[in-house]
C-alpha positions in Angstrom: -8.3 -24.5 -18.7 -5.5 -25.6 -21.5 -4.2 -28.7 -19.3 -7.5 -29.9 -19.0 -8.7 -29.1 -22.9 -4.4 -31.0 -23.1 -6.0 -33.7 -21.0 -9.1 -34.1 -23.0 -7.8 -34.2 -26.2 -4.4 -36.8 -24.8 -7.6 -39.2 -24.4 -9.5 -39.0 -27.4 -7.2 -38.3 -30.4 -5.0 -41.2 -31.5 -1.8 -41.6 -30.2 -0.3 -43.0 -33.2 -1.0 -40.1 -35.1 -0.2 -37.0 -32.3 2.8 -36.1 -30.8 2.7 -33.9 -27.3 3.6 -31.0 -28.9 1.1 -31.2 -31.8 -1.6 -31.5 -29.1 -0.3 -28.4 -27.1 -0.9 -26.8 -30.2 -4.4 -27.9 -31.0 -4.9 -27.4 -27.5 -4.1 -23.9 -28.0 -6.2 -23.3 -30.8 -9.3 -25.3 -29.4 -8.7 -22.5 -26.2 -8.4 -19.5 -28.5 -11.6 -20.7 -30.1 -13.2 -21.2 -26.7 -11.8 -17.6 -25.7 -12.8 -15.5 -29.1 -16.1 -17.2 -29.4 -17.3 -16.2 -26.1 -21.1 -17.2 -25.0 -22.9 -14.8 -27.4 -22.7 -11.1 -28.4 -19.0 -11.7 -29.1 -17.6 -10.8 -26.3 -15.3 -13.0 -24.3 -16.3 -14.6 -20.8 -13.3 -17.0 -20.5 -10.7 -15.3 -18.7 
């Protein structure tokens, strides 16, 4: 699931302004997000 949220965000945020490793790390955070928020009753369904 990160390589594709890596994939998505490679496309849509600027190049000019991203590096590869700054969007691992927002890739990581838009996962964790994705993970902790779950669908509803806080608890997780990503695994």
């Amino acid at each position: 699931m990160k390589a594709e949220i890596i994939r998505h965000l490679s496309v849509y945020l600027p190049a000019s302004a991203y590096d590869p490793d700054e969007i691992g790390i927002k890739a990581g955070a838009v996962l964790a997000h994705i993970y902790s928020a779950g669908l509803g009753g806080g608890a997780p369904v990503y695994h």
